[in-house]
C-alpha positions as CSV (number, residue, x, y, z in Angstrom):
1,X,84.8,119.4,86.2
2,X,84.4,122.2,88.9
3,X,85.9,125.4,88.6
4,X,89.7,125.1,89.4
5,X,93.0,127.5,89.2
6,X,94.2,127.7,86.1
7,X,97.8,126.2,87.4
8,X,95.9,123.0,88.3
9,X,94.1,123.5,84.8
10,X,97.5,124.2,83.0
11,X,99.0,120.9,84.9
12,X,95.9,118.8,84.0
13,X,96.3,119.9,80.4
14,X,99.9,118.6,80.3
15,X,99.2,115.5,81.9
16,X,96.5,114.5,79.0
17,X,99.3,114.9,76.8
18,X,102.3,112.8,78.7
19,X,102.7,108.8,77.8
20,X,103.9,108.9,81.4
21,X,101.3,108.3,84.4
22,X,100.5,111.4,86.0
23,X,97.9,111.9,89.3
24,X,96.7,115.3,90.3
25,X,95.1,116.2,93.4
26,X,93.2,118.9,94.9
27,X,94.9,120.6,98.7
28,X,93.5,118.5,100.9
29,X,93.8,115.0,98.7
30,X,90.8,114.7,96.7
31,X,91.7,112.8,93.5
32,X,90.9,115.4,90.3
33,X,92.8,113.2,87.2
34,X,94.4,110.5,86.2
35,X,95.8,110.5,82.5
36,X,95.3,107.0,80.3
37,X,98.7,106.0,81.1
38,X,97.9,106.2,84.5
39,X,94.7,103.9,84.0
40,X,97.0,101.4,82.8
41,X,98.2,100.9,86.1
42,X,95.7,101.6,87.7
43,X,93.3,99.3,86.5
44,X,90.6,101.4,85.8
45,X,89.6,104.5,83.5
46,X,89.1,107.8,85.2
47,X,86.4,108.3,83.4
48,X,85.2,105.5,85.2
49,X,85.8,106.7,88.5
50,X,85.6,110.3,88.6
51,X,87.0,112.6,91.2
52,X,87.4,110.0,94.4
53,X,88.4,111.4,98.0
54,X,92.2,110.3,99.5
55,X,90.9,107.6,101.8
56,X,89.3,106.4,98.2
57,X,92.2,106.4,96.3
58,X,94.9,105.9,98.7
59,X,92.8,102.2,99.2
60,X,91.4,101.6,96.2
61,X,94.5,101.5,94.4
62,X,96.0,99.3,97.2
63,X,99.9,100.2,97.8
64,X,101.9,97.9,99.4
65,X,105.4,98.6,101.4
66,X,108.0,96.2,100.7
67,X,106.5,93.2,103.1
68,X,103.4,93.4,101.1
69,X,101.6,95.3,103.6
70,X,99.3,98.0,103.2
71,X,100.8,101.1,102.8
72,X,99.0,103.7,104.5
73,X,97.7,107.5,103.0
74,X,100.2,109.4,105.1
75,X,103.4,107.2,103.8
76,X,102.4,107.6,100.3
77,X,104.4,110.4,98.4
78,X,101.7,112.8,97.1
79,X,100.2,113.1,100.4
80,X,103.3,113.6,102.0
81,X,103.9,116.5,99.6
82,X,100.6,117.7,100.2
83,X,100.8,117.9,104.0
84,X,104.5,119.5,103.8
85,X,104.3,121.5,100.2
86,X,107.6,119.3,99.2
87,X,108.6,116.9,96.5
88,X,109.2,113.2,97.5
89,X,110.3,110.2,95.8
90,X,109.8,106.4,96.6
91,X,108.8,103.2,95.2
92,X,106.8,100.6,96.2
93,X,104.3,98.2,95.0
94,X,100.8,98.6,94.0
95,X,98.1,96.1,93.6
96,X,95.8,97.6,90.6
97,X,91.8,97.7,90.4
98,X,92.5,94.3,88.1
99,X,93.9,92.6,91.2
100,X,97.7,92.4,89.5
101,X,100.4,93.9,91.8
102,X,103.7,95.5,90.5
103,X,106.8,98.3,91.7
104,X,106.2,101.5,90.8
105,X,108.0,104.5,91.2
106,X,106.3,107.8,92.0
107,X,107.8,110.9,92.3
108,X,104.8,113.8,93.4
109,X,105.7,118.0,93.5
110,X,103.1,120.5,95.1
111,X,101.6,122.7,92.4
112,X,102.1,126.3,93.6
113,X,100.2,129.3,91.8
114,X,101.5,132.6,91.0
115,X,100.4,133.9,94.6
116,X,102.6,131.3,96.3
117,X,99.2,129.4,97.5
118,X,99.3,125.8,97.3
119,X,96.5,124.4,94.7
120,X,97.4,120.8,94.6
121,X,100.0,118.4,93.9
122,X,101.2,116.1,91.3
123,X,102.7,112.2,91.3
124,X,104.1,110.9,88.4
125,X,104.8,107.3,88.5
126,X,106.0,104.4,86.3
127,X,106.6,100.6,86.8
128,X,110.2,99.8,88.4
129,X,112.6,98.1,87.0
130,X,112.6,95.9,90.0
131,X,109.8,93.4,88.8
């Protein structure tokens, strides 16, 4: 793991320890962690695949709006809170590395160090009651 700020370290350290799903992102997107909850969803460990860039992630992990079209990067809630430093909230589907699709909910907060600098965001997400 490269050197990071320790808020990002502090948040990452939480997230191990949640039995909710948790994402946590670098500024500009880059995919740092996912906790094993979160690779139940997913489809895939992170140890598996490792720090991935947003066009990766945002793709890979295939979210759908509610006609079952892609969703793209720039509706997706931690990138909105990454370009405006805000939370969000919204729920849509996924389809997971395993090909299953489901509604999940995902709320995502900017992770702001002691400075005031932005270091990253966070999503934390779990299926919908919808299905």
């Amino acid at each position: 793991m490269p050197a990071y700020e320790i808020e990002i370290i502090l948040n990452r350290q939480l997230a191990d320890c949640l039995s909710i799903p948790v994402f946590i992102t670098d500024t500009i997107g880059n995919l740092i962690f996912y906790n094993e909850p979160a690779e139940e969803i997913l489809g895939k460990r992170f140890e598996d695949t490792g720090e991935m860039p947003v066009e990766q992630w945002s793709t890979d992990f295939k979210p759908l709006d509610e006609a079952g079209l892609p969703l793209p990067p720039e509706g997706l809630p931690l990138v909105m809170t990454l370009k405006n430093s805000l939370p969000y909230h919204k729920t849509f589907q996924i389809e997971s590395m395993r090909g299953k699709n489901q509604t999940i909910s995902v709320t995502s907060y900017p992770i702001i160090g002691r400075t005031g600098k932005m270091l990253g965001a966070v999503a934390i997400f779990w299926k919908s009651k919808k299905e």
